[in-house]
N, C-alpha and C positions, 0 to 999 in steps of 0.2 A: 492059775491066775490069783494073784493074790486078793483080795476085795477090802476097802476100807469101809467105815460106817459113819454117817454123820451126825458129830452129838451136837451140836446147836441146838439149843431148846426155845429157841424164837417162838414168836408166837404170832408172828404176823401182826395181824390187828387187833389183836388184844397187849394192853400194854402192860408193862413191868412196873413196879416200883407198888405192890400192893397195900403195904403200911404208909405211905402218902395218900394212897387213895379213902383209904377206912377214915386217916385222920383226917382228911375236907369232909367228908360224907356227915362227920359227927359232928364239926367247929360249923358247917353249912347246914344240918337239919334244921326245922322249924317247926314247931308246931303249929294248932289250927288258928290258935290265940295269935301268935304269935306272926301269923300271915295275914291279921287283921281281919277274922274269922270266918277265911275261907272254908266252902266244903270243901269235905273229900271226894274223890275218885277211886273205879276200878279198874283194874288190870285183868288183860286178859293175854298169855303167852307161850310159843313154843319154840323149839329147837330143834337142826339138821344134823346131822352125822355122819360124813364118809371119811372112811378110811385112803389112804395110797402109800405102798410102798416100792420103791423104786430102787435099780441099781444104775448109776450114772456113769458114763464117758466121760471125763472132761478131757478137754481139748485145748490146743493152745496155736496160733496163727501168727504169719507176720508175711509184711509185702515192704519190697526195693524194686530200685528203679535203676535204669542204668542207658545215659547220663539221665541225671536229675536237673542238667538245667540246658539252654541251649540260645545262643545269637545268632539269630536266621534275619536275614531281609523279607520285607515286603513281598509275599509272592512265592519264596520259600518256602519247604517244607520240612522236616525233623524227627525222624522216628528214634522210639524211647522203646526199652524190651523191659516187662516188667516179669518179675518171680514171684509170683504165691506159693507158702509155704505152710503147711498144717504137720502138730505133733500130739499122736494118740498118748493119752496118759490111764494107770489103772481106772477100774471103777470104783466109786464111793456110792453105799446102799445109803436111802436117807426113808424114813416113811411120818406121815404127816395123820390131822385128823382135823377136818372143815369143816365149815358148816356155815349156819344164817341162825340170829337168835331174831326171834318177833314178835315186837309186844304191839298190843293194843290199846289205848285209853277209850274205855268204853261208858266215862264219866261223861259229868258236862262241866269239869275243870280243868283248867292244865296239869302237867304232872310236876312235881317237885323234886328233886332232888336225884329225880333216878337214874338208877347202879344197878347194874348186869358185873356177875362174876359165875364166869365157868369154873364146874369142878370137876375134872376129869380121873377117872378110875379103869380098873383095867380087871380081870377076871381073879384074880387072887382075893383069898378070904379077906374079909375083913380083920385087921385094921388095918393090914397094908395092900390095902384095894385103890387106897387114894393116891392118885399122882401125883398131881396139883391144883393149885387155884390159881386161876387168871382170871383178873378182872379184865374185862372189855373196854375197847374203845369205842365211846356214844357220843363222843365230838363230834358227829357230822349230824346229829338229830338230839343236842342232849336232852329236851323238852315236847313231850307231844301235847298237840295242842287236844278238845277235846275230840272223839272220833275218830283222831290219827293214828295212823298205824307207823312205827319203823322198824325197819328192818336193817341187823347189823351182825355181818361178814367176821369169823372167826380162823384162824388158822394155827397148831399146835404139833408143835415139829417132839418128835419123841429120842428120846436117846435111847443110845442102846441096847443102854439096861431094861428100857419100857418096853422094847422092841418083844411080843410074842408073836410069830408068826402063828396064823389062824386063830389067835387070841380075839375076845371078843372085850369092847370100850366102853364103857358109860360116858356121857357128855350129860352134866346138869346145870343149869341154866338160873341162877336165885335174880329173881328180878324185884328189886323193892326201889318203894317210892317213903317219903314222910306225910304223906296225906292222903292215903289211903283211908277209904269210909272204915270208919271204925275204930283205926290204927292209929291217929291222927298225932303229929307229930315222932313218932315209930316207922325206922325202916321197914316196910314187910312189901308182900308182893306174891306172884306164884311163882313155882321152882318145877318148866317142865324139864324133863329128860328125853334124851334120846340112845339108842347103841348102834353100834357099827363092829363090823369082824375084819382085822385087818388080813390079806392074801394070806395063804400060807407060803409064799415065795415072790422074792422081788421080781420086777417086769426091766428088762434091761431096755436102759435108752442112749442112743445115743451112739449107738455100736460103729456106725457108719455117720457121716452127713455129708452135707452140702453146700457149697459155698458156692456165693452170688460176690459178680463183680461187678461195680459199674458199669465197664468195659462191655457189660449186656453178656460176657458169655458165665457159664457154670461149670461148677467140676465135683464129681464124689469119689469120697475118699471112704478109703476100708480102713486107713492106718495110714501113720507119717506119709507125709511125702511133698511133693512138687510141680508145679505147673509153670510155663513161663505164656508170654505173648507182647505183642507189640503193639503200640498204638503212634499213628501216625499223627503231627500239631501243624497247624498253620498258620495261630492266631497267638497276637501277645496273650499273656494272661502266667495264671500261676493255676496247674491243673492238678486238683487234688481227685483220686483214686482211690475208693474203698474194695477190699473184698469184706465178704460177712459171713458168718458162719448161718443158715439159713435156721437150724437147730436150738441154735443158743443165744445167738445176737452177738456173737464177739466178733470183733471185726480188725484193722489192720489197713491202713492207708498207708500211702506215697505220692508226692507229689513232684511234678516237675513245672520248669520255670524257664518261659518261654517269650524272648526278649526278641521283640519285633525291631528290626529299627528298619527307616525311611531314609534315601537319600535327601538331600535339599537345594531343592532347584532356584536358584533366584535370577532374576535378570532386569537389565535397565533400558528405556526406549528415548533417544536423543534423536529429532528431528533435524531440518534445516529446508530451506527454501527461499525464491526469488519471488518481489511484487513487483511489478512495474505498473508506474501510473501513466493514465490518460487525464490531460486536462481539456478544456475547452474555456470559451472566451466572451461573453454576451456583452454588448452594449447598447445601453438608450439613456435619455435625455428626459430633462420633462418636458419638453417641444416636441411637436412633428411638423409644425407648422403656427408663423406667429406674422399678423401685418402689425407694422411700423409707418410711420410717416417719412418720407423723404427728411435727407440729414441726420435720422437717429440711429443707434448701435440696438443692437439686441444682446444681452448676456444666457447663455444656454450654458444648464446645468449637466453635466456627464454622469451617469453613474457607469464603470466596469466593473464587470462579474467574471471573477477567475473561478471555475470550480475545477475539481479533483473527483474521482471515480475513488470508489472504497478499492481499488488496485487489484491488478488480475494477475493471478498466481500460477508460478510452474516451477520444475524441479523439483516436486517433493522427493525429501531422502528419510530414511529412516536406518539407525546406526547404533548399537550398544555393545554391553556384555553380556553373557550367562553364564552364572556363576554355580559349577557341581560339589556339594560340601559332605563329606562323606561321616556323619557321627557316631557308625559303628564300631566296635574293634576288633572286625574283621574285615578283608577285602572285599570293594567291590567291581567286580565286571561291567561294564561300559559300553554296547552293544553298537551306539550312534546317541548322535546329535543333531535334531534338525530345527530349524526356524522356520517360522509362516508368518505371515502380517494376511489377516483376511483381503478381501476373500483370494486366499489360498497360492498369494505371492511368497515367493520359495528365496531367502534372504542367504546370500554367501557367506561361510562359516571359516573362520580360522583359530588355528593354536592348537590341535590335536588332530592324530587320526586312529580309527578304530579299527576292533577292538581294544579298549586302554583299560588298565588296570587303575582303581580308585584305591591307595592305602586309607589304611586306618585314621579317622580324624584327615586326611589330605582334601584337599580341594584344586578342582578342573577351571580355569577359568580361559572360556568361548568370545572371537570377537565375531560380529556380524554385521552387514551392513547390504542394501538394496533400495532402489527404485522405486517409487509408487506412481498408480494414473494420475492422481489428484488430491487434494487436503482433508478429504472425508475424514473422521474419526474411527480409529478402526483399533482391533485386538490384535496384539501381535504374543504367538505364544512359540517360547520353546519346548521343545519333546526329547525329553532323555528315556533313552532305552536301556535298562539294565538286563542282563543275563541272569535269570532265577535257578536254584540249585534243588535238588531232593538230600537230605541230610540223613545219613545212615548212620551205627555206633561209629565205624572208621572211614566211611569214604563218602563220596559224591555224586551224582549223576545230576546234567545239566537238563533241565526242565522249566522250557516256556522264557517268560518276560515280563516285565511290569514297567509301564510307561510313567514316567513324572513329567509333568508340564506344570511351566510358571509364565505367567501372565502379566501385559503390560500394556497399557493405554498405548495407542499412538494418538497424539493429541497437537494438530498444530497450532502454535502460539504465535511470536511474532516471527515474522519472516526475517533470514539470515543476510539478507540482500534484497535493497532496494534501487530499483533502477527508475531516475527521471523522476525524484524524489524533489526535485525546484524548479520554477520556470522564471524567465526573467519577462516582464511584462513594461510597453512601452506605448508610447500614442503621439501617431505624424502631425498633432497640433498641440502636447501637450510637450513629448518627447519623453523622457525616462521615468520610467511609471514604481516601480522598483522589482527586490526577490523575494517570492513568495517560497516558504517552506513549509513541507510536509509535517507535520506534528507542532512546529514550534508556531507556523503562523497559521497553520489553517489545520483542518481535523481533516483524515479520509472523509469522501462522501458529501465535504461543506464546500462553501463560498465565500472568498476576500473579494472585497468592493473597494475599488477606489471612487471617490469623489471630486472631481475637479471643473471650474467651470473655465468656457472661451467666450469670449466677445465677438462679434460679428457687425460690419458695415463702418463708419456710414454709410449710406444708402444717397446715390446725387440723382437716383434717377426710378420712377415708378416703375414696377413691375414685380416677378417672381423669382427670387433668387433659392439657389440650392445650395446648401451647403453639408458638404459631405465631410466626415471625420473618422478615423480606423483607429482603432486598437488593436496591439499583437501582441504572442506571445511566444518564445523559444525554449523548451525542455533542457537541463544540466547535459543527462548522459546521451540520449541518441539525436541530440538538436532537433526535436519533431515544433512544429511551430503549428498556429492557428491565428486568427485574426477576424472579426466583428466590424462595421463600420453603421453610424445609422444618421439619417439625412434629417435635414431641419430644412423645411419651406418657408422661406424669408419672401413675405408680400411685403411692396413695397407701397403705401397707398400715396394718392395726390392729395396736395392740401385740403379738397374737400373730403375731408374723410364721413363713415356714417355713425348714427347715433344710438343709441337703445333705447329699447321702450322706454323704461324710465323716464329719461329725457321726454319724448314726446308724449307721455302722460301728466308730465309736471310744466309743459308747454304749452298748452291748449286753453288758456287762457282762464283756469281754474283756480289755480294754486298761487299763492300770495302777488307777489310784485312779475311773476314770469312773465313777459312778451308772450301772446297767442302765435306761437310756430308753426300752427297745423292748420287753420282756416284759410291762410291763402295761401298752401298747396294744397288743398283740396278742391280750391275751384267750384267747379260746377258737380262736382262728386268723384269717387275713386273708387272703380271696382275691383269688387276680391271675388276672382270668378270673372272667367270670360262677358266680355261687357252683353247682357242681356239674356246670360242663361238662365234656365229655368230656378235652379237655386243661388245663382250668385248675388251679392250683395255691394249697393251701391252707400258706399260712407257721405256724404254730404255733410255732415257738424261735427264739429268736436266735438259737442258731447257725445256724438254716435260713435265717434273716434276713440273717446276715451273708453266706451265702453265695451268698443272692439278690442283695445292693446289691453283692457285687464281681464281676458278671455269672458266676456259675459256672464261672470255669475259662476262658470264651472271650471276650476281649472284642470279640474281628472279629466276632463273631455278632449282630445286629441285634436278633432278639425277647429276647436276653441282656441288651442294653442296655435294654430297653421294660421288662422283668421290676424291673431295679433301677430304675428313675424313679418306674415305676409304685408300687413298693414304698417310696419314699420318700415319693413324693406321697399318698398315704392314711396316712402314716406321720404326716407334716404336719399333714393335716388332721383326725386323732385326737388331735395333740396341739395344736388349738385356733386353727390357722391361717387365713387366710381364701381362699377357694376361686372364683376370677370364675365365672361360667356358664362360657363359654371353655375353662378349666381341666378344670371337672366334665366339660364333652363329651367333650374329650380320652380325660379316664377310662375313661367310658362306652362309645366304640369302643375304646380299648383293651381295654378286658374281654371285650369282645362277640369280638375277635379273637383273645385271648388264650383265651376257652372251645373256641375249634375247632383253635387251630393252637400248636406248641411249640418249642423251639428247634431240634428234628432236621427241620422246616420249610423253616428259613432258606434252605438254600443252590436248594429247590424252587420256590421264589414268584419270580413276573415281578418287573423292574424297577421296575415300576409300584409293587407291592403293597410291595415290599423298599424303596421312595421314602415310601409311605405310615409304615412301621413308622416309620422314623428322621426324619418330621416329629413325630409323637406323641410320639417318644422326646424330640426338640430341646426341644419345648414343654414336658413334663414337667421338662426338666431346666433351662429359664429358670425355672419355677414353683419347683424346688426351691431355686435361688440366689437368689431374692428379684427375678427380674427381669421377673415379673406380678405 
């Protein structure tokens, strides 16, 4: 075997360039003066020394790949074979000599200036026992502070010629400062020594190793040679691969490059549907009932109410595309196509059947179309099914599936078709009312009013007339019709008609120039409340009179208000008025009520009975204004 030797005379962490070093040491000294008269410090310092001499292996590495790159789909798979390869080369002896230099500042100043220079000597007489000088590198602590100790790492690679097997080293260590006690402004310092004996014979390394692969497995080598293996990809990416020599740190990468691509599913949701409306028809007046006097007209105000319902929906459809866009460049397999509209309505497919082959860059385009129960808002999704591959150096094997689905509102907006979208509106005493239309004249869910009034009578002869009036209405598309009518009670009264309170409070012989109207219909007295009941009330004066019709002082008091009606309405009908049955019953429980109960009553009687008082009271007081 042949053996090389290493002459590199490196020195690790001691550095080169020692005539730069001497020349700062000397332009940088200071004296004690001259540091503005600091004291000095002492040093105290030694030094390590091991030998090694070694015979080396070097070795040399390299990794491929085969393919290095690959375009798989989603779901795919791709195996890649890679080769590790190692080449033994001779050995090279190389031998070294280490150590630690360590000084102390065991002043109470910092140290100045201080310089470490190793001189290395070897077993030959003097004067050629000296090797060399190497100054140190003290960059990592150049300054100890006081007390400090540092410590600082040498290393001294030998050449050949240095090279004595079982030869014994001297390592000396000159460590000086410029302000050392004593010394002051003078390099000086202590200069320990150390020896070491190098092997008498190199230690071989490296004969054999080991190499580690990412890939997690290992392999050792005696000499050249080769390993292969595979690794299987799934995922995009770019997969870089080291092997490393576990001995040395040399290593040796390959990478491959592993191009995912996706199909792209899109697709579009087109709705359509029917509303048909319901209308309906209300009518009233501001009358239900009005007396007139014989000979006069009444004018009655109409108002009709057309409404519309916000319109009731059927036919929902739902209809689009789905669109398969292939961006790889390679083929893809096409398994099926399905549609769903939730929950879980299965929509008709056309424009391919499966299995279909998808080229490169080409695109599938699906038509669809189905039926729903009703207008909910719902998901409607397609599902494309591709056929996934296992990818080998030269072939294929078909494995599994990966599903794509794209996604789309169904959402409905206005309906495609409206049925009974206007009604034509009319009235048997008005006649042609007009067309009402859906968005333009009236909103879903609103009301068009017409307004029109009719006249009614004269009137040649006393009594109740009815008068009944209809409005209708007929739909465009399926002619559905409705119709409304509301009656008006036309009383007809005799010239003695009756008066209101009013009146016979501004009558009673109080109020400026009025005639006394109430004193002689009152006679001998007028009871309210059957004649002689325990609480009924006998009027005898106007002034009692007036003081009945402006309810006495309370008018939140209920049987207050029944006392003045009632006292009006016989007031009436003593002065010649005309009186319906209606009317007289009124009375007639009025009195009956009025004989047992009196105004300090009121606040005692049920809701009911307190409901009862101020219907009598209403009716009295429509009778009193002429409006029975």
């Amino acid at each position: 075997m042949n053996r090389k030797f290493r002459a590199s005379r490196s020195t690790g962490p001691v550095g080169l360039g020692l005539v730069a070093l001497l020349l700062v040491l000397v332009l940088t000294g200071t004296s004690s003066a001259e540091s503005g008269g600091q004291a000095g410090t002492t040093l105290t310092a030694s030094v390590t020394a091991n030998t090694s001499y070694v015979s080396e292996y070097t070795w040399q590495i390299h990794k491929n790949v085969t393919p290095d790159s690959w375009d798989i789909f989603k779901g795919d798979s791709a195996t890649s074979e890679y080769t590790v390869g190692v080449e033994r080369e001779d050995p090279t002896d190389s031998a070294w000599i280490e150590g630690n230099v360590t000084v102390h500042n065991g002043g109470g100043v910092s140290t100045e200036n201080l310089s470490v220079i190793l001189e290395l000597r070897d077993g030959i007489p003097p004067p050629n026992d000296l090797i060399g000088v190497y100054p140190l590198d003290i960059s990592s602590n150049p300054v100890l502070d006081p007390g400090e100790t540092g410590t600082y790492p040498y290393r001294i690679y030998l050449t050949p010629e240095q090279v004595h097997p079982g030869g014994n080293y001297k390592v000396t260590a000159n460590v000086t400062i410029t302000n050392h006690s004593g010394r002051l402004g003078t390099p000086f310092g202590p200069a320990p020594s150390a020896t070491a004996t190098l092997p008498a014979s190199p230690v071989t390394l490296n004969e054999c190793i080991h190499v580690d692969d990412t890939s997690g497995e290992s392999w050792l080598f005696n000499d050249s040679g080769s390993v292969t293996y595979t690794r299987r990809f799934t995922g995009e990416g770019t997969y870089n691969n080291t092997a490393t020599i576990r001995e040395t740190g040399q290593s040796a990468s390959a990478s491959v490059r592993v191009n995912v691509y996706e199909l792209m599913v899109s697709k579009n949701a087109t709705t359509s549907y029917t509303r048909t409306y319901t209308w309906n028809i209300s009518k009233e007046a501001d009358l239900t009932e009005v007396t007139v006097n014989m000979g006069d007209t009444v004018t009655v105000n109409y108002t009709v109410n057309i409404s519309v319902d916000t319109g009731t929906d059927s036919d929902w459809m739902v209809g689009g595309t789905i669109t398969v866009f292939n961006p790889a460049p390679i083929a893809a397999v096409i398994s099926s196509v399905s549609d769903t509209v939730s929950p879980g309505v299965l929509m008709n497919l056309t424009g391919a059947t499966f299995p279909c082959v998808l080229e490169p860059g080409g695109t599938l385009v699906l038509n669809y179309m189905g039926s729903l129960p009703d207008g909910s808002s719902r998901a409607n999704t397609a599902t494309v099914v591709q056929q996934n591959h296992d990818h080998y150096l030269d072939s294929s094997d078909m494995a599994g599936s990966t599903e794509y689905t794209a996604m789309a509102d169904v959402e409905f907006g206005e309906p495609s078709e409206l049925v009974d979208e206007s009604v034509t509106v009319s009235d048997d005493r008005w006649g042609y009312l007009g067309v009402i239309n859906v968005g333009s004249d009236i909103m879903p869910g609103e009301t068009y009013t017409f307004n029109y009034s009719v006249v009614y009578g004269p009137y040649n002869a006393p009594g109740l007339y009815t008068e009944v009036n209809e409005a209708s209405f007929v739909t465009c598309d399926t002619s559905t019709g409705g119709s409304d009518s509301w009656l008006v009670d036309v009383y007809v009264r005799s010239p003695y008609g009756t008066l209101t309170i009013g009146y016979w409070k501004t009558h009673a012989g109080f109020n400026g120039n009025n005639q006394d109207a109430v004193t002689p219909l009152l006679g001998t007295g007028l009871w309210l409340g059957t004649a002689g009941g325990d609480r009924s009330v006998l009027a005898t004066t106007a002034e009692q009179a007036v003081r009945i019709l402006s309810f006495n002082g309370s008018a939140s008091n209920g049987i207050n208000k029944l006392y003045a009606q009632l006292l009006a309405a016989k007031l009436n009908i003593l002065n010649g008025a005309y009186a319906s049955p209606q009317v007289l019953s009124v009375i007639a429980q009025a009195d009956a009520f009025l004989a047992t109960h009196d105004a300090s009553s009121w606040s005692s009687l049920s809701k009911k009975d307190q409901q009862k008082v101020l219907q009598w009271m209403s009716m009295l007081d429509k009778y009193n204004n002429g409006m029975l």
